[in-house]
C-alpha positions as CSV (number, residue, x, y, z in Angstrom):
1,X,-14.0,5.5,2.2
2,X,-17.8,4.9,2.3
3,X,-17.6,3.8,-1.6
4,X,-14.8,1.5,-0.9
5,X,-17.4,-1.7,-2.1
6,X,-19.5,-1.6,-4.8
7,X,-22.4,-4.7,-5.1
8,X,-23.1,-6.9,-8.6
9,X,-25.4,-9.1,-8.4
10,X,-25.5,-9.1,-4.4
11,X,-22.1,-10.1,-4.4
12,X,-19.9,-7.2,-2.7
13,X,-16.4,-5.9,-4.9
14,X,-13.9,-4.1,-3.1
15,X,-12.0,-1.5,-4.3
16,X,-9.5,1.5,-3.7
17,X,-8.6,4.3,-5.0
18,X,-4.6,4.3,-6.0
19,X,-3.2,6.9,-8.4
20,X,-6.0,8.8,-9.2
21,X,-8.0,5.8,-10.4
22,X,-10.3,2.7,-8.8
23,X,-8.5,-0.4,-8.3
24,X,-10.7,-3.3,-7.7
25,X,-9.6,-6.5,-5.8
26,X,-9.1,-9.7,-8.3
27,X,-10.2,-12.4,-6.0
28,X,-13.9,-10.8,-5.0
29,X,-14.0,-10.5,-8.9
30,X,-13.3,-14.0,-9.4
31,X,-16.0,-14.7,-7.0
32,X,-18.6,-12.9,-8.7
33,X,-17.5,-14.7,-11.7
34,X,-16.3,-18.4,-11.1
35,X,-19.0,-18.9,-7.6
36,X,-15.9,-20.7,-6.7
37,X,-15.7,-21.7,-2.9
38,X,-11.9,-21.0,-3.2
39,X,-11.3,-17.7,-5.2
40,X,-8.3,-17.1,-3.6
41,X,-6.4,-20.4,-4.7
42,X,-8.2,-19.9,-8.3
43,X,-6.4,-16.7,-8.6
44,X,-3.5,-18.4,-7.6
45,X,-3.7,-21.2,-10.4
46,X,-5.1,-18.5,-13.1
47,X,-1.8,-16.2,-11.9
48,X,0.7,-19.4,-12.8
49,X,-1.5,-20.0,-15.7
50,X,-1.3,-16.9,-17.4
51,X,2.6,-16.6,-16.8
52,X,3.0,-19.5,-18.3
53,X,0.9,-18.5,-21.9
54,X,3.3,-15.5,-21.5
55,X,0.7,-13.0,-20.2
56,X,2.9,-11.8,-17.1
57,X,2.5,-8.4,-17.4
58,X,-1.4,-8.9,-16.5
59,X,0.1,-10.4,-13.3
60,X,2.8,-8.1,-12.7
61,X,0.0,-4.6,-13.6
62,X,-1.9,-5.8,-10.2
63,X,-1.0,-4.2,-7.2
64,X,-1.1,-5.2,-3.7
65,X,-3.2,-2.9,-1.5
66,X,-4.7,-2.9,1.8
67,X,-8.5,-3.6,2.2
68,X,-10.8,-5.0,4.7
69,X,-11.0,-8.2,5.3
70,X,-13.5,-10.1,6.7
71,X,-11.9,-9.8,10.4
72,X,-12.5,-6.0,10.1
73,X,-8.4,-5.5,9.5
74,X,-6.6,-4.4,6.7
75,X,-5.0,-7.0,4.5
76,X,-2.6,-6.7,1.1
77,X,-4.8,-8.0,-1.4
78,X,-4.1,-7.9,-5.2
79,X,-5.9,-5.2,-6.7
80,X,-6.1,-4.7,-10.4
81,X,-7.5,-1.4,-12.5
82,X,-10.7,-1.6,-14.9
83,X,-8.0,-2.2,-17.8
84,X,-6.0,-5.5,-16.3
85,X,-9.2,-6.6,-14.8
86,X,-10.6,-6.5,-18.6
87,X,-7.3,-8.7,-19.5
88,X,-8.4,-11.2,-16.6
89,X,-11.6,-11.6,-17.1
90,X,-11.1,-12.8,-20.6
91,X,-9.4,-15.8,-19.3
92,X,-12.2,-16.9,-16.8
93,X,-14.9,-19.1,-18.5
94,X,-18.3,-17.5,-17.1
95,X,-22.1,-16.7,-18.3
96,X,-21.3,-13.1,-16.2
97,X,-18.5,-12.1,-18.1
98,X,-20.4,-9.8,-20.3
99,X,-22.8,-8.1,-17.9
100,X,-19.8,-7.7,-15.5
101,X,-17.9,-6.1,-17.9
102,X,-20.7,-3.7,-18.7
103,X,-20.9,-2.9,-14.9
104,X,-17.1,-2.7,-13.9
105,X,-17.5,0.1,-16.9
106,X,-19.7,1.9,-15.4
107,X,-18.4,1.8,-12.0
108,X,-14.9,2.1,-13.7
109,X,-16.6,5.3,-15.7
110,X,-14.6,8.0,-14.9
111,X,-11.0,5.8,-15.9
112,X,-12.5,4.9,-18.6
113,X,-13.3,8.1,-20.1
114,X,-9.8,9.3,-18.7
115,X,-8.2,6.4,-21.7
116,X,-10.4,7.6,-24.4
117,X,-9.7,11.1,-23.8
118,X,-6.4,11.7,-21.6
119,X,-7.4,15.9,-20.9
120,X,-10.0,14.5,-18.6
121,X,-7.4,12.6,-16.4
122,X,-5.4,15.9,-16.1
123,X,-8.4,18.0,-15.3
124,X,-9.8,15.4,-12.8
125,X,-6.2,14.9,-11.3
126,X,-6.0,19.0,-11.2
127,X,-9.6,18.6,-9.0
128,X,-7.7,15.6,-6.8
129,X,-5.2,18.1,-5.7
130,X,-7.6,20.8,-4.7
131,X,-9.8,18.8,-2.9
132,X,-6.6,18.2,-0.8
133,X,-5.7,21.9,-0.3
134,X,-2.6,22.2,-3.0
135,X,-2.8,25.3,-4.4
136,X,-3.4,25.9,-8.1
137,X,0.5,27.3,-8.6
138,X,1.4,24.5,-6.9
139,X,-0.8,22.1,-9.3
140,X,0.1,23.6,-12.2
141,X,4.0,23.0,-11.2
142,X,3.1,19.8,-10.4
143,X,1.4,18.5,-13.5
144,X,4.3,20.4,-15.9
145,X,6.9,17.9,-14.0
146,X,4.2,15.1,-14.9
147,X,5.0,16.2,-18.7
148,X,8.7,16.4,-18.2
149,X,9.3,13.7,-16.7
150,X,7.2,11.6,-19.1
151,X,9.2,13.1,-21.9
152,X,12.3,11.6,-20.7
153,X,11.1,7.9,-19.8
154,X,10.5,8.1,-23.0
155,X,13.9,9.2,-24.4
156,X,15.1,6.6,-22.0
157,X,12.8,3.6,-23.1
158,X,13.6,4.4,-27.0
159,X,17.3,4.2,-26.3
160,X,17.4,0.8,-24.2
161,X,16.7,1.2,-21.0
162,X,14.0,-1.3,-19.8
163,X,13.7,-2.4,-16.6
164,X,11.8,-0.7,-13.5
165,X,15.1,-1.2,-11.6
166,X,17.0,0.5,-14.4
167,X,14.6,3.6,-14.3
168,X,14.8,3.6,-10.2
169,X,18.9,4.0,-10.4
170,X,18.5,6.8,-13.3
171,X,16.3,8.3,-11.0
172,X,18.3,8.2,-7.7
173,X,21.4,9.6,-9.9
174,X,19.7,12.4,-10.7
175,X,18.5,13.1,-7.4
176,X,21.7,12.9,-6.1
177,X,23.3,15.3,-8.3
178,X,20.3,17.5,-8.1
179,X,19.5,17.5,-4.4
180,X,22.4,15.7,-2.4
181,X,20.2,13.1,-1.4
182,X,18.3,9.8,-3.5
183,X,14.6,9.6,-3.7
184,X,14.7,7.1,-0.7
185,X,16.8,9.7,1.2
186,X,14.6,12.7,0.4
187,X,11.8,10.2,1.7
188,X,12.9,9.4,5.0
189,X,14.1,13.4,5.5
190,X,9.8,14.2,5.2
191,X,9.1,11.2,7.1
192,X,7.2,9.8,4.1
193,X,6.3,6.0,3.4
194,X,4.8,4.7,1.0
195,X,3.5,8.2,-0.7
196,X,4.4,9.9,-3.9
197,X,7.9,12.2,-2.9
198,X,6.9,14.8,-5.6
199,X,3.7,15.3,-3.9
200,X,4.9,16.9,-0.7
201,X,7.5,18.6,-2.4
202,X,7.2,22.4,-2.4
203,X,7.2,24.9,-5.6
204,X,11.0,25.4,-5.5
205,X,11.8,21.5,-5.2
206,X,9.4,20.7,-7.6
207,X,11.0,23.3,-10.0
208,X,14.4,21.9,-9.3
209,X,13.5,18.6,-9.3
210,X,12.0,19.8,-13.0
211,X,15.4,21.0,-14.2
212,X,17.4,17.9,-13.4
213,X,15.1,15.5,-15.5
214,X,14.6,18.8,-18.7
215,X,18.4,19.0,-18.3
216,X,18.6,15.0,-18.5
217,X,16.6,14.5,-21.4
218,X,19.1,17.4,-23.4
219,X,22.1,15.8,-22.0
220,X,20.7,12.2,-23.3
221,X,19.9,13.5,-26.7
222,X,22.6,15.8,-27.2
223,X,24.7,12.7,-26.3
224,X,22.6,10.2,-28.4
225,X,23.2,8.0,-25.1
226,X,22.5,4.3,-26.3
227,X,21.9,1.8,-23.3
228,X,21.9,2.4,-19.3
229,X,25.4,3.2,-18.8
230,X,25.5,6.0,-21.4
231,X,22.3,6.8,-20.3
232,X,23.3,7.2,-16.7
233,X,26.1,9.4,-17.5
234,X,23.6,11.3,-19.0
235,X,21.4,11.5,-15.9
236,X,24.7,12.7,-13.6
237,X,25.4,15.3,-15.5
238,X,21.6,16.5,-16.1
239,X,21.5,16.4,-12.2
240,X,24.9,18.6,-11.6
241,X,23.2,21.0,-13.7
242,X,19.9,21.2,-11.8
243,X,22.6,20.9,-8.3
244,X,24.8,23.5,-9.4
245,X,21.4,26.1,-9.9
246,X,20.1,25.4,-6.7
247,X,23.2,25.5,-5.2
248,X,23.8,29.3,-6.7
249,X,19.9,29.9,-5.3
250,X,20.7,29.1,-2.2
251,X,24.1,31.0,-1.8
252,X,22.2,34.3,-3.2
253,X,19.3,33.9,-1.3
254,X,20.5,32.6,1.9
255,X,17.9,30.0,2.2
256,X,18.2,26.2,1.6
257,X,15.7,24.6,-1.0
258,X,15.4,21.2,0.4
259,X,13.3,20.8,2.9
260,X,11.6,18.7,5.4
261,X,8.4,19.5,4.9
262,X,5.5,17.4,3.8
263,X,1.6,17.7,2.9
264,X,0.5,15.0,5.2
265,X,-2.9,16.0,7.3
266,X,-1.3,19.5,6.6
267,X,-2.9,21.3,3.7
268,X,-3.7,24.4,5.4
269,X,0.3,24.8,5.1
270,X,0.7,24.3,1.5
271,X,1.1,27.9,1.0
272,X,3.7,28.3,3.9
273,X,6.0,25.6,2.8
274,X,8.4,28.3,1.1
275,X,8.8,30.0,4.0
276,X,10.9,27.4,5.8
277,X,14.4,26.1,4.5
């Protein structure tokens, strides 16, 4: 990506876009900051530092992602967004933290703008997905299983479950019930990675997929599940109701809804994908 590094001060940044929004790497940002002739092992003192005052959550909200390194090869580097960068910065003594601040904003514009006013983030993620060929049935599909799926992490967090472990086995359970197969599973059947399953689902497994985490949040209410054991009793039977539609689907219309089909270097297909099972 040609705007993969950005330049303060004569002193190069580099950054990638992950999720829809820049991500900047921490140790070229403590280099610009600190001058230090070691920025790597001051990150490394400032990471133990700030878990010990209790601010691990800065450390854990960074992300390792592959950038250039001076060899010309890709290296995992930690790479934090304009918010956690704002969190770091705070705890580096330096006459630039001001004026860098002022610039990671504006480089940082459009997240920034996204945080103030969250319609722009969907708009601009609706624009992401066109620019790689979805279609806008597909998008719109798409960002209504954003909204579902955000309204039952929520049910979940209010009711005691925590951890991003506990979320990951909710999830798989209600894969399992709703598809036969765990996220992981449904992964290796597209021959995906490390990229988002939901995005190379198509508009019948998205819909699906939909159902079993609607159904989910009903089941856990209806229940008033407390905790991750209730809660994953919920999530089984949210998924067997979502497996038990597409199962009838499929019977009726003689054509499986799962499928091994992705979007990668393929969005010319995106409006085939329903025609294979």
């Amino acid at each position: 990506m040609k705007n993969s590094i950005v330049v303060f001060q004569g002193m190069k940044v580099r950054r990638e876009l992950y999720k829809d929004e820049w991500y900047f790497s921490v140790v070229d940002v403590i280099g610009v900051l600190t001058n230090s002739k070691n920025p790597r092992n001051y990150w490394k003192v400032l990471k133990h530092r700030l878990n010990e005052e209790g601010s691990n959550e800065t450390v854990t909200n960074c992300n390792q992602l592959k950038l250039p390194a001076e060899d010309g090869k890709l290296r995992l580097t930690d790479c934090a967004n304009v918010e956690t960068l704002f969190r770091i910065i705070q705890s580096i003594p330096s006459p630039n933290a001001n004026k860098f601040k002022l610039w990671l904003a504006k480089v940082g514009y459009e997240r920034i703008q996204e945080i103030e006013n969250p319609e722009l983030a969907q708009k601009r993620m609706k624009e992401l997905y066109k620019l790689k060929g979805y279609s806008n049935a597909w998008i719109e599909k798409r960002v209504r299983g954003i909204a579902v799926r955000d309204e039952l992490t929520d049910e979940w967090n209010q009711r005691g479950v925590k951890t991003n472990k506990e979320y990951s086995i909710l999830t798989a359970e209600i894969s399992k019930a709703t598809f036969g197969l765990t996220p992981s599973e449904y992964k290796e059947l597209k021959g995906l990675k490390r990229e988002n399953l939901r995005d190379h689902m198509n508009d019948l497994e998205l819909i699906f997929n939909m159902l079993g985490e609607a159904a989910t949040t009903e089941m856990t209410k209806n229940k008033d599940a407390q905790g991750f054991d209730e809660s994953k009793e919920a999530a089984q039977e949210g998924g067997e109701v979502a497996g038990e539609a597409r199962k009838d689907l499929e019977k009726r219309s003689g054509k499986k809804i799962i499928t091994n089909e992705n979007f990668l270097e393929k969005p010319e297909k995106v409006k085939g994908l329903d025609k294979k099972s």
